[in-house]
N, C-alpha and C positions, 0 to 999 in steps of 0.2 A: 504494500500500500504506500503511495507517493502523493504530499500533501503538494500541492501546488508551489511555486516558488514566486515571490513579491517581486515585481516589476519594478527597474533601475529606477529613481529619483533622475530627474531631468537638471541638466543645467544649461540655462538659458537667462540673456538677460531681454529686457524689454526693449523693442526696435522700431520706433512709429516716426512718422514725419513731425518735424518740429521737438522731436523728443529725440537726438541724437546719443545720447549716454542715461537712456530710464537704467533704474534699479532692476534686481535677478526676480525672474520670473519662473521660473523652472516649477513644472509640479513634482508632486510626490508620486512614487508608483502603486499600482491597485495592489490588494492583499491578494495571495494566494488563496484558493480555494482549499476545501478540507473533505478527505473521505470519512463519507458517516457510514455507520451500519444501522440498519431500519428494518426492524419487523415488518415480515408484511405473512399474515395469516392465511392466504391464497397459496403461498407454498408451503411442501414438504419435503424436501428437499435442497440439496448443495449443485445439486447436478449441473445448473445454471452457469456457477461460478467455475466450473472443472475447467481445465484447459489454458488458463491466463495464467501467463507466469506475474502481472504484474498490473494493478488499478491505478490510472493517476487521475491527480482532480487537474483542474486547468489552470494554468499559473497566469498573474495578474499582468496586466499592460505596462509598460513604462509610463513614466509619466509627458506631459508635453507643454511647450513655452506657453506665456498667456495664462499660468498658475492652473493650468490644464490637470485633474487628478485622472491615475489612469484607470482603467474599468480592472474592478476586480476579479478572478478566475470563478469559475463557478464551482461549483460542488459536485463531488462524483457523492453518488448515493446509491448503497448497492443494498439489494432486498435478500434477506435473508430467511428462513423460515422459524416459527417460535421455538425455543427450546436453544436454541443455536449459542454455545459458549466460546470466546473468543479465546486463544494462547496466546503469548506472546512465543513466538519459535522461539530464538533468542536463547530468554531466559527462564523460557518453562511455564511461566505463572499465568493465573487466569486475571487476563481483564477486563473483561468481561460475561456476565450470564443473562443473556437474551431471553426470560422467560415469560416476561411480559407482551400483551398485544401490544402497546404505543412506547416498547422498547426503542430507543435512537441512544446511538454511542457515538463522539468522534473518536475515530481512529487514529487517523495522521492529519496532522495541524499543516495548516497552509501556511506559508513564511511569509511574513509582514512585507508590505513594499518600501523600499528605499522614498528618503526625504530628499527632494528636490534643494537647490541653490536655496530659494528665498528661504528656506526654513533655519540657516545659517547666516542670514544678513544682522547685521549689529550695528550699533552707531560708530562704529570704530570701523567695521570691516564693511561696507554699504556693497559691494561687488565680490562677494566671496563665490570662488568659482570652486568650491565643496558640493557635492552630493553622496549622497550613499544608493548601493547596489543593494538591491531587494533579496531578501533576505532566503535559501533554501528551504523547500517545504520537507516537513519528517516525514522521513523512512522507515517503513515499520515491516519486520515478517511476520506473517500470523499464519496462524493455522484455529482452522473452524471446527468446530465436534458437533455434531448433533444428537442433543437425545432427546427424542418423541417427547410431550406430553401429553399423557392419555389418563385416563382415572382408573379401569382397570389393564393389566398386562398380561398375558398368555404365556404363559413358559410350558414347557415340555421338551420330550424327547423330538427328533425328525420325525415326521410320519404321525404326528398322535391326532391330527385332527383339527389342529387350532386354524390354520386357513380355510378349511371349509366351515367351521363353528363361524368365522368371523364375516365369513361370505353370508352365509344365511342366516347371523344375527343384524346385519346391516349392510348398507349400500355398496361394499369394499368388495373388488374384482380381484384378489389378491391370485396368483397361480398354486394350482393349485394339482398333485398328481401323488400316485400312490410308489413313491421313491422317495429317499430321504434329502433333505438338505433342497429342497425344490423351491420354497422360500430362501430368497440369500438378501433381502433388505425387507425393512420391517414394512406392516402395514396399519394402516388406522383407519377406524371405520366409526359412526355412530350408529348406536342401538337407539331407538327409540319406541318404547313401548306404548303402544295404544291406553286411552284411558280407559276403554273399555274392557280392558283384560281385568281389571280390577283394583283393589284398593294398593297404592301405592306403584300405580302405572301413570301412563301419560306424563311422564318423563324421560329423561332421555342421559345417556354416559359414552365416553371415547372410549372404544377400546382398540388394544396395541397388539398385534401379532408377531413376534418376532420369530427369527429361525430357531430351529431345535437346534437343543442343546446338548452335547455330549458330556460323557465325562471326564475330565478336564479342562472342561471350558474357561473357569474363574480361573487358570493361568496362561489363558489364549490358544490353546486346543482347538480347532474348529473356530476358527476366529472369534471364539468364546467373547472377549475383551467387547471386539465392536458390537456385538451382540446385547450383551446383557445392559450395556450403558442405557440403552433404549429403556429401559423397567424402571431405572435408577431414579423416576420422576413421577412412577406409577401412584396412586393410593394404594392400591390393593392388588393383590397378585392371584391370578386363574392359574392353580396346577392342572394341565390338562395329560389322564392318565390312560393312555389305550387301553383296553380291557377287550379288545377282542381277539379269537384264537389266530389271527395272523400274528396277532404283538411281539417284536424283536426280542420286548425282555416281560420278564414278570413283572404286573401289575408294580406289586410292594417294592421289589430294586428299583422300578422306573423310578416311581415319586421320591424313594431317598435319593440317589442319583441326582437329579433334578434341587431337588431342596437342598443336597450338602455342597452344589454347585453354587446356587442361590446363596449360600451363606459364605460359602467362602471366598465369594465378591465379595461383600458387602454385607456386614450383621445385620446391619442397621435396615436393609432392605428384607432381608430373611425375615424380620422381627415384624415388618407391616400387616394390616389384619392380611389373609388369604382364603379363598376355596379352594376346594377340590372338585374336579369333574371326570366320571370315567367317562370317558368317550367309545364310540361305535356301540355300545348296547343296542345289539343287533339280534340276538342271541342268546336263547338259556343259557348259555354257559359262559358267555359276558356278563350275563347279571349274576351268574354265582360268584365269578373272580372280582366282580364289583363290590358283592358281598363281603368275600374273603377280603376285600382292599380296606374297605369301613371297618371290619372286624380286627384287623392289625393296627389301625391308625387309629381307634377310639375318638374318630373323629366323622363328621358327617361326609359323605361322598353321594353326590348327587348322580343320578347316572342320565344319561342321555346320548342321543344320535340325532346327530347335525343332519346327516341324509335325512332319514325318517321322521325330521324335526319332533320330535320324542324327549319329554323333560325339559326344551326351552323353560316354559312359563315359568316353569319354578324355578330355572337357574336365574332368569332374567328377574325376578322377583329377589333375589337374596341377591344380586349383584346390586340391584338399584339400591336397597335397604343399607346393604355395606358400605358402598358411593357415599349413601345421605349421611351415616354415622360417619364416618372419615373427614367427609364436609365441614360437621358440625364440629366434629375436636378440635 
C-alpha cells in the first residue's frame, strides 16, 4: 500500500505590467492522497484484491505562480469484506480488525505537499527563493486474513454432510459431492425460519460451512490453520457427526476427533455453547449409532437428514434459541 506523495511547493515570484519586481508568489503543493480500507458487506471475499503486487493513492499536484494551491491526490479506497483483519507483514502485528459494517481504516498516509516561496517571505528576506519538495506518501506491506462472521459454525469430518445441511437450510449453493475435502473455502448462508413453524421462528441466523476437518488440523494438517480461523468468530459451534453405514470412522472417534481439534486451536472457542447433529439418519441402523452417539456423550444428539429434510425443525428451533441466549450474554 502507497500513500500518495505531496506535490513540490512552487517558487515563483509575481510578474504583471507596471509591477516589475512584485513579491514570491509561489503556491504550496496538494497533499497526497491516502489508502483507506472500507467494509463493504456485499463481499465475501479477498478474491478481488489477489493479483496486485501493489495499491497506490494519487499523489498531489505541484503547486503554481499566482499563490496557485495544487489539487490534492485523491484517495484509493479498497473494499474489503466484514471480518477482514489487517497485518502489518513487517512486523507481524495486527492493525487492524474489520469486524464492523461502517468499519474505514487508513492504511498509508498521503505525504503533505511542499510550501511554496511566499510561505518563506519575511520583512528581512521579501524575495526568498526557498520552497520545499512535497513530502513521500507511506509505504506499508500488509497482509489481509479473513475470518467469516456467522452466528453458528459447522465443523466436522470431510464428507459429514455440512454442505448439503447448509444448502437446504438456506439460500447457499455451496458444492457439494460424496468425496472428501470437496469444500476447500468456507461458505455462509442464512437460515430463516418461517413464523409459522412456531413459537420462537420467524427469525433468522448466518450460518458458516467450513471444510472438514482432519486430525491434525489445529497444527495445519489439511490446511487445518486456514480452516478453522473461519469458527474463530462463531457464537456457537454445529458438531456435524455422520452416523450413516458408509461413515469413514465411528460415530464417537469422529466427534472426539473433531472437538480435541477444536480445542486444540483455541480453548476459548472449544468452551463456546455447541450442538451436536448426527447427520444422514437415513436408516435403522443410523438411528441406532445415533443412539449409541447420545449414549456415550451424555449429551443430546439431534438426528437428522439434510436429503430427506428429516429433524430440521427441531435442529433449527434449538439453533435459533442458542443464537438468542449467546445474543443476550
Amino acid at each position: 500500500m502507497v500513500g500518495g506523495s505531496g506535490g513540490d511547493g512552487c517558487l515563483s515570484f509575481r510578474r504583471e505590467k507596471f509591477v516589475p519586481r512584485g513579491g514570491p508568489d509561489g503556491g504550496d503543493g496538494g497533499h497526497g492522497g491516502s489508502v483507506w480500507l472500507e467494509v463493504d458487506d456485499a463481499l465475501s471475499s479477498l478474491q478481488h484484491l489477489a493479483g496486485y503486487a501493489e495499491f497506490a493513492a494519487e499523489s498531489g499536484q505541484p503547486g503554481g505562480a499566482k499563490n496557485c494551491t495544487g489539487r490534492s491526490g485523491a484517495d484509493r479506497v479498497l473494499k474489503v469484506p466484514r471480518g477482514t483483519v489487517v497485518h502489518d507483514a513487517d512486523r507481524g502485528n495486527v492493525l487492524a480488525d474489520l469486524d464492523a459494517l461502517d468499519s474505514r481504516i487508513e492504511i498509508a498516509r498521503g505525504g503533505k505537499g511542499g510550501r511554496g516561496n511566499k510561505f518563506f517571505a519575511t520583512p528581512t528576506n521579501r524575495t526568498p527563493r526557498q520552497c520545499e519538495p512535497g513530502e513521500e506518501g507511506e509505504l506499508r506491506d500488509l497482509r489481509l486474513v479473513l475470518k467469516l462472521i456467522a452466528d453458528v459454525g459447522l465443523v466436522g469430518l470431510p464428507n459429514a454432510g455440512k454442505s448439503t445441511l447448509l444448502s437446504v437450510l438456506s439460500r447457499a449453493r455451496p458444492k457439494i459431492a460424496a468425496y472428501p475435502f470437496t469444500t476447500l473455502e468456507p461458505s455462509l448462508g442464512i437460515v430463516e425460519a418461517p413464523a409459522t413453524r412456531g413459537e420462537g421462528f420467524g427469525r433468522s441466523f448466518v450460518l458458516a460451512d467450513i471444510p472438514g476437518l482432519i486430525e491434525g488440523a489445529a497444527g495445519g494438517k489439511g490446511l487445518g490453520h486456514r480452516f478453522l480461523r473461519h469458527v474463530e468468530r462463531t457464537r456457537l459451534l454445529l458438531y456435524c457427526i455422520d452416523c450413516s453405514a458408509e461413515a469413514d470412522q465411528d460415530p464417537l472417534e469422529a466427534y472426539r476427533v473433531v472437538q480435541g481439534e477444536v480445542e486444540a486451536y483455541s480453548k476459548e472457542l472449544a468452551s463456546r455453547p455447541s450442538l451436536i447433529a448426527a447427520t444422514k439418519i437415513e436408516s435403522e441402523a443410523a438411528e441406532e449409532r445415533a443412539a449409541e452417539l447420545e449414549t456415550a456423550l451424555s449429551l443430546p444428539v439431534h438426528r437428522i437428514s439434510a436429503a430427506m429434510h428429516k429433524g430440521l425443525d427441531s435442529l433449527i428451533g434449538e439453533l435459533l434459541r442458542a443464537v438468542a441466549a449467546s445474543r443476550d450474554a
